[in-house]
C-alpha positions in Angstrom: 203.5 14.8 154.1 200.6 15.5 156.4 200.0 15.7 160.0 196.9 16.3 162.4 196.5 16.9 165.5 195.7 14.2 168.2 193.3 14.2 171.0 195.9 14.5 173.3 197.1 17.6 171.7 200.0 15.3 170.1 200.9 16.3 166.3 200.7 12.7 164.0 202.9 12.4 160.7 200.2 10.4 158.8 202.3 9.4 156.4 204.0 7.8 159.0 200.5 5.5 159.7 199.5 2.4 158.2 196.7 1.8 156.2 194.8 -0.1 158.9 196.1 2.9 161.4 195.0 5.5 159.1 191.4 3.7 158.7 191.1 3.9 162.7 192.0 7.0 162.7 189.2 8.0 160.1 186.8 6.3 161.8 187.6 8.2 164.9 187.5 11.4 163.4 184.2 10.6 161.8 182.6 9.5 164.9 183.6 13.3 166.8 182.8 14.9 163.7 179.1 13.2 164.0 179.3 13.9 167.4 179.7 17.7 166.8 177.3 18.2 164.4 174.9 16.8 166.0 175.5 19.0 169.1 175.5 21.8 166.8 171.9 20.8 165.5 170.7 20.6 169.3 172.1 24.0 169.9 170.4 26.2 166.9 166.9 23.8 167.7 167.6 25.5 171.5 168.5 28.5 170.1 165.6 28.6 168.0 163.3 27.5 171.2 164.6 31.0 173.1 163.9 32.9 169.4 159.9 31.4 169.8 159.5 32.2 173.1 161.2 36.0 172.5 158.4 36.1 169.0 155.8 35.2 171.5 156.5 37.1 174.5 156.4 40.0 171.6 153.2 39.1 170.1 151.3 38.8 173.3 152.7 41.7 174.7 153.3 44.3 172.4 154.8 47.4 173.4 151.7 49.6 172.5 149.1 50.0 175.3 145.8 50.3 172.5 146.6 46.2 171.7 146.6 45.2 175.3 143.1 46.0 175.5 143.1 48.5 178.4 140.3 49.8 179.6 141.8 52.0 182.0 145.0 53.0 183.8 145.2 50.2 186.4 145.0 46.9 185.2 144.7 45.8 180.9 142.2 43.3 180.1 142.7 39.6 180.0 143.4 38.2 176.7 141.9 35.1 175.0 144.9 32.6 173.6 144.9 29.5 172.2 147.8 27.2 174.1 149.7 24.3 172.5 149.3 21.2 173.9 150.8 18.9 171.1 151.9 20.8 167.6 149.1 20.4 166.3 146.5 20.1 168.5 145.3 23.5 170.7 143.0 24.5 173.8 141.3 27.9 174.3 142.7 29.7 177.4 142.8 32.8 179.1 145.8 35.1 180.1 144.7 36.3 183.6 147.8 38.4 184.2 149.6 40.7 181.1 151.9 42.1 184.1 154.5 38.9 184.4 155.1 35.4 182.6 156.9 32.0 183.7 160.2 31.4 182.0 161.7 28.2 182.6 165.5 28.8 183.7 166.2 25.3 183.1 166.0 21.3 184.4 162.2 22.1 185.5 162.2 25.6 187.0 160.4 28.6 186.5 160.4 32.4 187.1 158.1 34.7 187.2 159.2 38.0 185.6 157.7 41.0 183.9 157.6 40.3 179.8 160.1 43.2 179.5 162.6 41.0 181.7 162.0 37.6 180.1 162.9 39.5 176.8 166.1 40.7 178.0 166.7 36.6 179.5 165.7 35.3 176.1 168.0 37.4 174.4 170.6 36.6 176.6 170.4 33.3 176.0 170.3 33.6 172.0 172.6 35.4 172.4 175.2 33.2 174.3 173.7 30.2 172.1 175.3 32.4 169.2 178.4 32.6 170.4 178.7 29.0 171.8 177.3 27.7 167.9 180.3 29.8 166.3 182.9 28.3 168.6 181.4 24.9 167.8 181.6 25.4 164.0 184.5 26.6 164.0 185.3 22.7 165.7 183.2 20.9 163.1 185.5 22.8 160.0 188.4 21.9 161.8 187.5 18.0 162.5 186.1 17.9 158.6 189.7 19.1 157.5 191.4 16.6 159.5 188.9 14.1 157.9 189.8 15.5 154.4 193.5 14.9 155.8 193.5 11.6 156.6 191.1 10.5 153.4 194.2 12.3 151.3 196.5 10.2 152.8 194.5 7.1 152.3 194.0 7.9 149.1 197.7 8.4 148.1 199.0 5.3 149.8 196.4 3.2 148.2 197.3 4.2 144.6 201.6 4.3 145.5 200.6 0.7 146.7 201.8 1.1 150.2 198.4 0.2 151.3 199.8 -2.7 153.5 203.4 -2.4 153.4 202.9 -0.1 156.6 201.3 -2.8 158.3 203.8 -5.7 157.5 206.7 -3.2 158.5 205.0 -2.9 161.7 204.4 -6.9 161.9 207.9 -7.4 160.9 209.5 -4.9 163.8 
């Protein structure tokens, strides 16, 4: 009939399963299949963290001289910003420096770089964010066919009336 693959790798004749069997083995795909989407949801909200910080990095430091306010050759102006402290609550600042920003590289640390590097970083990391998110759906399709699978099965045993015939077989051996 149908057969899915294991976490061991092992490929499982479902028809082969029990009801009760088949019902674990449901649940157990459920639970990775929750597991995966919501690993996928954490990646595209990081994924759309690095596309924020790329729009900003952008918007305060455009590529055109005239918007950086420079007065002369040496040094542009400082720039007034308004910072988030909360999402919706803000705080007046100055940017002191347009020549480098911190990026935070991860658990706490931060780099200074020059705006044109910590656009190429960003970008790096959307990008390998992109590739890691089409790996990972390609996991969730699989785990919701294998889902779909073991419903199907289920389902036909249910209505044949084999329901619990599997399990009494089993009992009985």
């Amino acid at each position: 009939m149908a057969a899915t693959t294991s976490p061991q790798g092992q490929s499982v004749d479902l028809s082969t399963l029990s009801t009760p069997q088949l019902s674990q083995v449901k649940k157990q795909l459920d639970e990775e299949l929750t597991h995966l989407t919501t690993s996928y949801q954490n990646l595209r909200a990081a994924q759309n963290k690095f596309r924020d910080c790329l729009s900003n990095i952008q918007r305060t430091f455009p590529k055109e001289p005239q918007k950086l306010h420079v007065t002369n050759d040496t040094e542009p102006k400082a720039q007034n910003l308004l910072i988030p402290l909360t999402p919706s609550l803000y705080v007046p600042a100055t940017l002191s420096s347009v020549r480098s920003v911190l990026v935070d590289v991860g658990t706490g640390f931060f780099v200074e770089k020059k705006p044109e590097d910590a656009t190429i970083f960003y970008n790096e990391k959307v990008d390998d964010l992109e590739k890691n998110l089409k790996d990972l759906e390609k996991a969730v399709q699989s785990k919701g066919r294998s889902v779909s699978m073991v419903e199907d099965v289920i389902r036909q045993k249910v209505l044949s009336g084999q329901g619990g015939e599997g399990s009494t077989q089993a009992v009985a051996a």
